[in-house]
ZAMARGU-4260 file (C-alpha; in steps of 0.2 Angstrom, whole numbers, plus 5000, padded with zeros to 4 digits):
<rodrens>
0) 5000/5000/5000 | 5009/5019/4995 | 5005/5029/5008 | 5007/5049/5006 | 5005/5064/5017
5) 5001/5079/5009 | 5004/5096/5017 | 4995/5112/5012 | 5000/5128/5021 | 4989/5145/5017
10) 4993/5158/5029 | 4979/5157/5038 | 4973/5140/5036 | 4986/5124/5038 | 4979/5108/5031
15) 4987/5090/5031 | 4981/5074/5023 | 4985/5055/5022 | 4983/5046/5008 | 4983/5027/5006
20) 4984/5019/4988 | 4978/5038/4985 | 4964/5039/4994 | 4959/5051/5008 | 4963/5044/5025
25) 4963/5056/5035 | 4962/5075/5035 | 4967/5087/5047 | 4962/5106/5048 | 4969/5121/5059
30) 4965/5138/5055 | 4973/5154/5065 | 4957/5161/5069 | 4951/5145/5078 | 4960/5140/5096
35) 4968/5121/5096 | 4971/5116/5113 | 4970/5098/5114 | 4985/5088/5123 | 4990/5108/5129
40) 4996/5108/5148 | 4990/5121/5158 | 4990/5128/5177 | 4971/5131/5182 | 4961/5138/5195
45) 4944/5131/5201 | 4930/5141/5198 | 4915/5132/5204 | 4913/5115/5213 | 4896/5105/5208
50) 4895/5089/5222 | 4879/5086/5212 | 4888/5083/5196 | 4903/5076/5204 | 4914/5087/5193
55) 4920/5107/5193 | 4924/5121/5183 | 4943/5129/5180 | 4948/5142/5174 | 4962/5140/5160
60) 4961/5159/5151 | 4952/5151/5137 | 4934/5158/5134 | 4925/5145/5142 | 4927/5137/5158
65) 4936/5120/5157 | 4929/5103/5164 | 4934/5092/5176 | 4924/5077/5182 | 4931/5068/5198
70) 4937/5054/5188 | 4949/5063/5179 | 4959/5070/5195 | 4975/5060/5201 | 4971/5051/5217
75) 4985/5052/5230 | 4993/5034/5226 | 4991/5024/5210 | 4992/5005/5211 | 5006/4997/5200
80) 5000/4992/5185 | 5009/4985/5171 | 4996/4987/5154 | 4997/4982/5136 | 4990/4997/5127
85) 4979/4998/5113 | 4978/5017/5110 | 4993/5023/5115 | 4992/5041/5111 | 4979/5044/5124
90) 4980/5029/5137 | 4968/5025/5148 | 4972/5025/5166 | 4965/5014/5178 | 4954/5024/5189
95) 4943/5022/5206 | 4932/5032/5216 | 4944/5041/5230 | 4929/5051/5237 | 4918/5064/5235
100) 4925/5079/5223 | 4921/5093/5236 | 4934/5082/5248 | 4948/5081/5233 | 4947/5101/5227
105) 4939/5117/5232 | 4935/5135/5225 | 4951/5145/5223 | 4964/5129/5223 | 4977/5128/5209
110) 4983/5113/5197 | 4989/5106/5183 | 4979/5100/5171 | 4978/5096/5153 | 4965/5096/5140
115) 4959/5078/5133 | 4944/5084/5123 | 4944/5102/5114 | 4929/5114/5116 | 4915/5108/5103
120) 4898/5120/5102 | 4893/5128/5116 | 4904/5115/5127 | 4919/5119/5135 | 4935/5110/5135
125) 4936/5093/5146 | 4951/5092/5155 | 4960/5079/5165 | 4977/5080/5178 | 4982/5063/5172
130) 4993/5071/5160 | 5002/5062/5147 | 5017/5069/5136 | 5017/5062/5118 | 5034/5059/5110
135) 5040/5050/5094 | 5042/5032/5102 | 5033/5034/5119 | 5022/5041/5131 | 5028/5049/5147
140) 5014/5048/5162 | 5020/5059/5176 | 5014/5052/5193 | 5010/5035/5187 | 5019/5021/5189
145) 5012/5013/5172 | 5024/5003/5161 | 5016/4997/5145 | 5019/4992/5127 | 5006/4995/5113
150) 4996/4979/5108 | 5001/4983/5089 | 5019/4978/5094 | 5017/4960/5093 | 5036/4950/5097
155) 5036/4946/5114 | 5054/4946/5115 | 5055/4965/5109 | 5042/4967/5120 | 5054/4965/5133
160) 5068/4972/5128 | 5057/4990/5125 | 5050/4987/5143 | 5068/4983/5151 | 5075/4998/5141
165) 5061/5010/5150 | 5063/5006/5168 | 5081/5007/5165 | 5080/5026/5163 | 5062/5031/5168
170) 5060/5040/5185 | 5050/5031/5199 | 5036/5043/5198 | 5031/5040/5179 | 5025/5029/5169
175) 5027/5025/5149 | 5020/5017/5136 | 5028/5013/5121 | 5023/5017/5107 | 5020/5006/5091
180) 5032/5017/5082 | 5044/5009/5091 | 5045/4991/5085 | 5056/4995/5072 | 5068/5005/5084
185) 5084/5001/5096 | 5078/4999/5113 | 5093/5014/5114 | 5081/5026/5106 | 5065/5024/5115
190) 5077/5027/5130 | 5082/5042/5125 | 5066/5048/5118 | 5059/5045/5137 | 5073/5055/5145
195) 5068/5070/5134 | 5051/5068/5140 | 5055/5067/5158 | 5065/5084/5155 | 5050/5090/5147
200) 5040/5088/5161 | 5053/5093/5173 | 5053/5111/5164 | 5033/5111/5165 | 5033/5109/5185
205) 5047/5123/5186 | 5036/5133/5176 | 5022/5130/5184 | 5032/5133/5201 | 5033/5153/5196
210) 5019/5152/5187 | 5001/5161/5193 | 4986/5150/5188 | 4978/5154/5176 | 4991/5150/5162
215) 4997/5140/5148 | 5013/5128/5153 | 5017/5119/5139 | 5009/5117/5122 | 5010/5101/5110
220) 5016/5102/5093 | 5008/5111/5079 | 4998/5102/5066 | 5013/5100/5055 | 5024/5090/5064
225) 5010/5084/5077 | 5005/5074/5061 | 5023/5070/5056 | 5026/5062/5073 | 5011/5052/5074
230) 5011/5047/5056 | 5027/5046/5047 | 5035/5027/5047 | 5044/5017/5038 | 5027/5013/5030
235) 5024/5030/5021 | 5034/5034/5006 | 5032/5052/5004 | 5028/5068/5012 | 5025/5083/5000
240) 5023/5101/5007 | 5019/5116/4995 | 5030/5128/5008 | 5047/5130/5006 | 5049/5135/5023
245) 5039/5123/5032 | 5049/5110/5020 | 5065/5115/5030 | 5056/5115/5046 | 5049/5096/5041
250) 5068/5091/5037 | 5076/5096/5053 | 5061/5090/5064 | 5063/5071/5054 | 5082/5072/5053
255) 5082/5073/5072 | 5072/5057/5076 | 5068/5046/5059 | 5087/5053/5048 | 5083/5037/5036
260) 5067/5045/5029 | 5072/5064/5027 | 5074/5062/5010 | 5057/5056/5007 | 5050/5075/5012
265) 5048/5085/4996 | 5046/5103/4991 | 5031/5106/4981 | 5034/5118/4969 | 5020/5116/4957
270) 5007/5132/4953 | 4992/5117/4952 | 4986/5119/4971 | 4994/5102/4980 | 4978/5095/4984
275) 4970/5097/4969 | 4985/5087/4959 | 4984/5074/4972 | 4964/5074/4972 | 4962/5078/4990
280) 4951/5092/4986 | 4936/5082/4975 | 4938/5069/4992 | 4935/5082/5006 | 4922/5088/4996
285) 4913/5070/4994 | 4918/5069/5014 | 4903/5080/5019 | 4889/5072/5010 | 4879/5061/5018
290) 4877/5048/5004 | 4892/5037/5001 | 4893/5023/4987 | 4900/5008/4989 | 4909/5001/4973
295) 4897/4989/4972 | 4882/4999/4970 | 4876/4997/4986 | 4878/5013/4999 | 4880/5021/5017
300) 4869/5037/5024 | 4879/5043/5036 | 4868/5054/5047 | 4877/5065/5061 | 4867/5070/5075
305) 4872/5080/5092 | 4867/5063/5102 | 4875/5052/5089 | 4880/5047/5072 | 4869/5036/5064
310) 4874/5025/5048 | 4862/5015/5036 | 4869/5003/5024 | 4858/4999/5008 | 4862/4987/4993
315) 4859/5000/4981 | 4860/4994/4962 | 4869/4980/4968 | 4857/4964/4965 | 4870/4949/4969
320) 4871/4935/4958 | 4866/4920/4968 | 4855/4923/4985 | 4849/4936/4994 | 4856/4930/5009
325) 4875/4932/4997 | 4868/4949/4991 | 4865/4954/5008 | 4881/4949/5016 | 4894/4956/5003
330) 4885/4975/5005 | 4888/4971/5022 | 4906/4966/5023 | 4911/4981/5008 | 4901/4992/5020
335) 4909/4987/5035 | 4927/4992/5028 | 4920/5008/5023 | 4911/5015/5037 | 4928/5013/5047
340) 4935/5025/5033 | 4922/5036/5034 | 4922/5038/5052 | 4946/5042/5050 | 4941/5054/5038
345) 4926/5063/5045 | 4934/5061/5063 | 4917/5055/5070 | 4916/5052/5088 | 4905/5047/5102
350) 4891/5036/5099 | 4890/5027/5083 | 4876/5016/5079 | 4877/5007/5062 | 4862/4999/5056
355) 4867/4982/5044 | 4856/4976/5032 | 4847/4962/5041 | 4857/4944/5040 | 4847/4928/5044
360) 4861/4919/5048 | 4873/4920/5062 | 4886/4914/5051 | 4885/4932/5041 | 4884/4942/5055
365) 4899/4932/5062 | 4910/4938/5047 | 4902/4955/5046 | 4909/4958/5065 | 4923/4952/5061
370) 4927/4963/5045 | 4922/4978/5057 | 4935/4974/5070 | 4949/4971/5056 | 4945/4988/5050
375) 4947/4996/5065 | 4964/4989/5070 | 4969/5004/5059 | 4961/5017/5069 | 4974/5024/5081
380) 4958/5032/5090 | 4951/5022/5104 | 4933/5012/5099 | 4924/5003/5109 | 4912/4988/5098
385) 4898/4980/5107 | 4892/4962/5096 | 4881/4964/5080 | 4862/4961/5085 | 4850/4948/5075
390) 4842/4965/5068 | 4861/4969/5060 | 4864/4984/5073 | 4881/4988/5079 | 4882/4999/5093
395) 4899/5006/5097 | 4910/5024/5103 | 4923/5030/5096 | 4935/5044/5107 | 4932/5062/5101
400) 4947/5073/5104 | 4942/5087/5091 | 4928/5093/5080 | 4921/5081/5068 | 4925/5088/5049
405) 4907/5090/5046 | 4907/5103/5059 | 4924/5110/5056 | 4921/5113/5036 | 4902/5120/5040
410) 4890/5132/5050 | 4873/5125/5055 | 4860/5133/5042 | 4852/5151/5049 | 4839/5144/5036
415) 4835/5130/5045 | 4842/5132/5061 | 4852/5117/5060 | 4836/5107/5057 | 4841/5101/5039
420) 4822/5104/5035 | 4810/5119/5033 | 4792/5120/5037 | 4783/5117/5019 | 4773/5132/5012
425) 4756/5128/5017 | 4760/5124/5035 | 4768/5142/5035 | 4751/5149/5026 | 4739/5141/5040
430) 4752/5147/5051 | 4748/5165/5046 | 4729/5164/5045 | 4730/5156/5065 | 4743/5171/5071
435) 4732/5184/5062 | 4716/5179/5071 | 4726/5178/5087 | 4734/5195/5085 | 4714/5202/5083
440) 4711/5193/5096 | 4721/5199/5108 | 4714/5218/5104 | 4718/5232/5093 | 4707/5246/5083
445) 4693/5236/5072 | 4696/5249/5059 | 4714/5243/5057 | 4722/5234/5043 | 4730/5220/5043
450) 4746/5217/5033 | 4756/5203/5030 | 4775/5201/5025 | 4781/5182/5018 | 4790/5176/5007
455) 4784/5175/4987 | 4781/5157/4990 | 4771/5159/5004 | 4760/5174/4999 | 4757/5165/4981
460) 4748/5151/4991 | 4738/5162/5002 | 4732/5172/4986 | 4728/5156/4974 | 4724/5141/4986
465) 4717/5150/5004 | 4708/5164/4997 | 4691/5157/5002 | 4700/5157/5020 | 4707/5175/5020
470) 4688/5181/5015 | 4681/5172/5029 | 4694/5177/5040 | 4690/5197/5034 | 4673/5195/5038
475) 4675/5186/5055 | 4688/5199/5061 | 4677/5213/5051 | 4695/5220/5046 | 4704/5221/5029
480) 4719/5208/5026 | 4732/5214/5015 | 4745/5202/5009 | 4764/5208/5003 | 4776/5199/4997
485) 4794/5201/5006 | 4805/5196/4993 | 4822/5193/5007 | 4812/5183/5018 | 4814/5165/5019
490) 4798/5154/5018 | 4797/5150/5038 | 4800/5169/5040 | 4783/5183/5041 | 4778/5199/5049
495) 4760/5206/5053 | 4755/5223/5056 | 4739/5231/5060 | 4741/5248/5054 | 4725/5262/5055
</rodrens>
């Protein structure tokens, strides 16, 4: 598989792409008028503490408060745990209940925190002090004894040798977890790559030492080389940048941990836009639709929701050849490959039902769960997959850290209201004719007219198909209704006015 990540940098917008056999993977978006925070270390102050919801409010000099449930604050002690990882570039922690929140934290206290999910709507950040430093082969976890290996690195014997490696130059009061990056690497260089962290983190404390809350301690990368850390391997074979300057700056970054791949960065230099030669753009285009084709003929509706993302499968124009049963399970097993690739590339999280074409035997649905677990092995975001029901329903979460691209690349509809649906144009009319007789009803001069405002649409109808019911109206409110058209108001939008 050629795997590609394609860099565009505009001076206000920075976007990277991955590409595998040349199609989109993955797409990642930062633009200077929006605020990234996630995986940024910062020294709080606790605003508000809420016993009821078990969680408090702190103050980060953002715009919103941040969020903190009692979950997410470091207990006193850790037990010893040694874990095999599978996401290793947000590990989960083994956590208990060490008491009520008000007993743990109160208003004014300061601490350390860092944000684990950035702010999406009208929701602040979600924050967490179990921090966790990313680096190029591991992850350093000040205060936690944790030593783990990722899942993906499968030799036991280098298992090992990564994990003996660690505890040789790992502090007593942190943990790691190595990374999958790693498998490829001398023990030698994960080492080293933890002692830069632990240095790291020693410069945040002494910051945060002489530092008054609230205030940024440390930030992670940017977008760039965030994505060039977590992405480059052995695996990808080039990574094209349209900016000469940020080519430079991708050089040195790689020269200093991966020397082997720096000559597979390449400058750009073409006038064509960089997405465009390498098809990215038509892809991120497609990526917002909510229709997606299956090469078979069969498709996916991907519907996103602010509870959860719902995706039907359908066989399309795809008839099979032999059964229906066959027919049935092969949109199923394509579909099941390509709602994983929709949910990297729309960077969908939280609660994900997908809704299989129904399978009467449990042979199919065995095979479909199966193809959906496969596919997700190559989603470094943490999923969680309950079994495929006898109706063909999978119901599963996947960890959002960021905004989805459907929000990131839109605005909800001021048409609409976010709805994705209008109130037709005779609903709107009867509307009209029931608020004008309320209006009367409610008092005014008898003598006064009545005037309308709506759209063309809207007043059309009134005039040619409830003109019987605008005559009767006149005649029940003794007053004369006058009906103008409004030619920028949208069809849910009208005015009435009783004027003498």
């Amino acid at each position: 598989m050629r795997k590609q990540i394609i860099v565009n940098i505009n001076p206000n917008e920075i976007r990277v792409g991955l590409l595998e056999n040349g199609i989109l993977a993955e797409v990642h978006i930062e633009r200077s008028s929006e605020e990234v925070a996630a995986g940024n270390v910062y020294k709080g102050r606790v605003s508000r503490v809420l016993p009821g919801m078990q969680a408090a409010f702190i103050e980060l000099g953002l715009e919103k408060a941040a969020f903190l449930h009692t979950s997410d604050i470091t207990p006193e002690q850790a037990a010893d745990v040694d874990l095999d990882l599978e996401s290793e570039s947000s590990p989960q922690r083994q956590r208990r209940d060490y008491g009520p929140i008000e007993k743990k934290i109160k208003k004014g206290d300061e601490l350390i925190v860092q944000i684990s999910k950035e702010p999406m709507g009208t929701k602040g950040a979600r924050i967490t002090s179990y921090l966790s430093l990313p680096g190029r082969y591991a992850v350093y976890l000040p205060g936690s004894p944790q030593v783990g290996v990722s899942k993906r690195i499968g030799n036991d014997k280098e298992r090992r040798k990564l994990r003996d490696a660690v505890n040789e130059v790992r502090p007593a009061d942190a943990g790691v977890i190595v990374r999958t990056s790693a498998q490829t690497i001398r023990p030698a260089d994960v080492a080293k790559d933890v002692k830069r962290l632990a240095n790291q983190w020693d410069e945040i404390k002494q910051k945060a030492a002489k530092t008054r809350a609230p205030a940024l301690l440390h930030s992670d990368l940017d977008l760039v080389l965030r994505c060039v850390r977590d992405m480059l391997s052995n695996e990808i074979d080039e990574i094209a940048v349209d900016s000469e300057p940020e080519h430079r700056r991708i050089q040195e970054f790689v020269t200093s941990f991966m020397p082997d791949l720096v000559a597979r960065v390449e400058y750009f230099d073409q006038l064509v836009p960089i997405f465009d030669h390498y098809g990215v753009e038509g892809q991120i285009s497609r990526a917002t639709e909510a229709k997606v084709w299956l090469k078979s003929g069969g498709y996916l509706v991907i519907d996103q929701g602010e509870a959860l993302t719902m995706v039907d499968v359908n066989t399309g124009k795809f008839v099979g050849r032999k059964s229906q049963e066959e027919t049935v399970l092969l949109t199923n097993l394509e579909a099941a490959s390509a709602v994983v690739d929709q949910l990297r590339l729309r960077n969908i999280g939280g609660i994900i039902i997908i809704d299989f074409i129904d399978m009467e035997q449990a042979d199919s649905r065995r095979q479909v769960s199966e193809r959906l677990e496969k596919s997700l092995s190559r989603d470094k975001a943490r999923t969680s997959i309950l079994r495929i029901s006898e109706l063909g329903l999978v119901q599963m979460t996947r960890k959002r850290t960021r905004e989805n691209l459907e929000r990131l690349l839109s605005a909800p509809c001021p048409y609409c209201d976010g709805r994705g649906r209008i109130k037709s144009i005779p609903t709107m009319a009867h509307e009209i004719i029931r608020q004008i007789q309320k209006n009367a009803a409610t008092g005014g001069n008898p003598q006064d007219r009545i005037t309308v405002r709506a759209s063309r649409e809207v007043i059309s109808y009134l005039y040619n198909e409830e003109e019987e019911a605008i005559r009767m109206l006149q005649r029940k409110l003794d007053r004369r209704v006058t009906l103008k058209v409004a030619e920028k108001y949208h069809q849910e939008q009208f005015n009435i006015v009783a004027t003498s």
